[in-house]
C-alpha positions in Angstrom: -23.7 29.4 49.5 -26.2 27.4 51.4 -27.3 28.8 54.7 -26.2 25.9 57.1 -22.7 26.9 55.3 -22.9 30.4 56.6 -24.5 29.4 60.4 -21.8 25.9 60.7 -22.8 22.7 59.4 -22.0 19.3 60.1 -19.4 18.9 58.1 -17.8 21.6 59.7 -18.1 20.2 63.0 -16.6 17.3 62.1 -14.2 18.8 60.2 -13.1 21.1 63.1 -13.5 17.9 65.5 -11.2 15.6 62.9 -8.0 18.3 62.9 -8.1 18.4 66.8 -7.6 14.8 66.8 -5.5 14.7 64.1 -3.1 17.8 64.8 -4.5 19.3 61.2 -5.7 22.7 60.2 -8.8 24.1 59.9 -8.8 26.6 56.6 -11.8 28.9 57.3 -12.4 29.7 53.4 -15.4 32.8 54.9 -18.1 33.4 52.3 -16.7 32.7 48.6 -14.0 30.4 49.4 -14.8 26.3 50.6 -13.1 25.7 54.2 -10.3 23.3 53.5 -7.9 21.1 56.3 -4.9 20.6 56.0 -2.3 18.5 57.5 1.7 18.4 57.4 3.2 15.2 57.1 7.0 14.8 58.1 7.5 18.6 56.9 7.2 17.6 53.6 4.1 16.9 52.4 0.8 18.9 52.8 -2.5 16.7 52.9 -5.3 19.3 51.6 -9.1 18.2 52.4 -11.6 20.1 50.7 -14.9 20.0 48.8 -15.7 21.3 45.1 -18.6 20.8 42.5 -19.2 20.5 39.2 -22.2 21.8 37.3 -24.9 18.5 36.3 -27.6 20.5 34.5 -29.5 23.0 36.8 -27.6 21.8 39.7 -24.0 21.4 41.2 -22.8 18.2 42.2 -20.4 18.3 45.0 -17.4 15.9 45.6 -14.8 15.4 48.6 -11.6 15.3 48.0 -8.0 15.2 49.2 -4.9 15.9 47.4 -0.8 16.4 48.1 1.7 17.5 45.3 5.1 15.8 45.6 8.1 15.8 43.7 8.2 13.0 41.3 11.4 11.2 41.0 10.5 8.6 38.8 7.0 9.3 36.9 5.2 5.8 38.9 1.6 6.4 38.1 -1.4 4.0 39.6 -5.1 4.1 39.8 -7.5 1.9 41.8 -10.7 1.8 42.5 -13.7 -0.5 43.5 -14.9 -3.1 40.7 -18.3 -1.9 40.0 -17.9 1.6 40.8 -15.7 3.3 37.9 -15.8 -0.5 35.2 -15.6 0.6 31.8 -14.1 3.7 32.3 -11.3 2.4 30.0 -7.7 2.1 31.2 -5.5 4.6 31.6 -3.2 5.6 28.4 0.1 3.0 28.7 -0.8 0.9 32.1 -2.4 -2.7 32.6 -4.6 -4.3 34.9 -2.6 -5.6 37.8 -3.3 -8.4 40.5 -1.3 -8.1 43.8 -1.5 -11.9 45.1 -4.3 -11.5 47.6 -7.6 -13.5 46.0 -9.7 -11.1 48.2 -8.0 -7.4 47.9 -7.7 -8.4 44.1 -11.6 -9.5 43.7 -12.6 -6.2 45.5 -10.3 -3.7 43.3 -8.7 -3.0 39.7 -5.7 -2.2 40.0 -3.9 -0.1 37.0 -0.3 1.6 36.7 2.8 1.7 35.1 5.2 -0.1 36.5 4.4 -3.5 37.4 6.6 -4.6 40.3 6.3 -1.0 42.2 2.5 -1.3 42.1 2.4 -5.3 43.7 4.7 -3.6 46.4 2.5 -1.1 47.1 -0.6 -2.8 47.5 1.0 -6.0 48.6 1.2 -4.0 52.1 -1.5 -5.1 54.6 -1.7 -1.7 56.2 -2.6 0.2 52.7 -5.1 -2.5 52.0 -6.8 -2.9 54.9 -7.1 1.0 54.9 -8.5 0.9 51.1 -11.1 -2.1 52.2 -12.5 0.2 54.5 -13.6 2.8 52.5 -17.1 2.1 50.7 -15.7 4.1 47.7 -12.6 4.4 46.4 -10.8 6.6 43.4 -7.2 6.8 44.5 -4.5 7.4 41.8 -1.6 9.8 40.6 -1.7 12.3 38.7 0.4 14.3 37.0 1.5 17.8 36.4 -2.1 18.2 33.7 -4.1 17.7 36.7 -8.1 18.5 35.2 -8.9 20.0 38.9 -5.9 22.6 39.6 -4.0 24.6 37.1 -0.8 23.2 35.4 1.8 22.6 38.2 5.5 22.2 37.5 7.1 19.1 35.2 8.9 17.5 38.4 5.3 17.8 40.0 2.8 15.2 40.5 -0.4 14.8 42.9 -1.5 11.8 45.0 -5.4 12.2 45.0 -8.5 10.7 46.6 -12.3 11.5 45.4 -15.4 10.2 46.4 -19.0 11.8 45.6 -20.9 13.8 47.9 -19.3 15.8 51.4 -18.3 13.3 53.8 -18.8 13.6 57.5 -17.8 10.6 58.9 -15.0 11.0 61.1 -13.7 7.7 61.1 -14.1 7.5 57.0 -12.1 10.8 57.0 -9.4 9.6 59.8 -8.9 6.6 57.3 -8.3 8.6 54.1 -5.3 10.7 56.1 -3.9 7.1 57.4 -4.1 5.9 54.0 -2.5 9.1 52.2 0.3 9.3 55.1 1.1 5.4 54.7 1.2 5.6 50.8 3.4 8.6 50.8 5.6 6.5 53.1 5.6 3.7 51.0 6.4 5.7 47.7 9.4 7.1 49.5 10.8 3.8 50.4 10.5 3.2 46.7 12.2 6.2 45.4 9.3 7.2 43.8 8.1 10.3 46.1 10.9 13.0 47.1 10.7 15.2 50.5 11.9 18.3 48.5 9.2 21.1 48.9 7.7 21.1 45.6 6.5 24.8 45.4 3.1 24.5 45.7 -0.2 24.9 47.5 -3.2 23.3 46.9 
């Protein structure tokens, strides 16, 4: 553990500083385990911020993340992302690109999923995109129950998920990402695609 971890760090600052304005908790994770926030949405669903790594040679690259599990109740899968940033990465098994209508939120994004008409809903609605648009990166999709970051979580289980490279420490970037996880989860209820029903698990 680096030493501005142990003696408070930026990002724990603003961490601390982001759950005071957002109502959210502060996880301290002490010396082996990474701090973590979390915020309850509608006493449903639990928004988890945190950081991990992942070994690149003789060093550890470090990624922000934020993930809530949900019950599924119809297996609706998407991914976007920002053209440039993840191109080539091939499409994910049994979904198609996607175009939502708007020449500018479409020239900025790929859009990928399997059901058509749920995803031009979704990102049809000006509050999600303008929320996306003002992120510099973006990696926001749904995964299900084989998640490659957590262990195996139930069948009816699935997990809306944000990454981005790096430990971010801008408040207003971070503010965003919990608008844009609250107003997704909202949406995908309206659709019948996310449930309220505790789904058992803790990130």
């Amino acid at each position: 553990m680096a030493l501005d971890e142990l003696f408070g760090s930026p990002r724990e600052e603003v961490w601390k500083q982001l759950c005071a304005e957002m109502r959210a908790d502060f996880i301290d994770g002490g010396f082996w385990k990474g701090d973590k926030v979390e915020l309850l949405v509608d006493d449903a669903w639990l928004i988890t911020l945190d950081v991990f790594s992942v070994p690149r040679g003789k060093r550890r690259k470090k990624y922000t993340r934020l993930r809530v599990p949900f019950v599924s109740l119809d297996d609706f899968r998407f991914l976007i992302y920002r053209k440039g940033l993840f191109t080539g990465m091939g499409k994910m098994l049994g979904t198609q690109d996607v175009e939502v209508g708007d020449p500018g939120f479409d020239e900025e994004f790929v859009i990928q999923g399997n059901n058509v008409a749920k995803l031009k809903v979704l990102f049809a609605r000006e509050s999600i995109q303008q929320l996306l648009q003002y992120q510099p990166e973006v990696r926001f999709e749904v995964r299900d129950n084989l998640g490659r970051f957590w262990e195996t979580l139930p069948a009816s289980v699935d997990v809306l998920y944000f990454q981005v490279e790096g430990v971010m420490t801008d408040l207003n970037l971070l503010k965003g990402l919990f608008y844009l996880f609250m107003e997704t989860l909202q949406e995908l209820y309206r659709m019948g695609t996310v449930s309220k029903m505790d789904p058992g698990v803790k990130l």
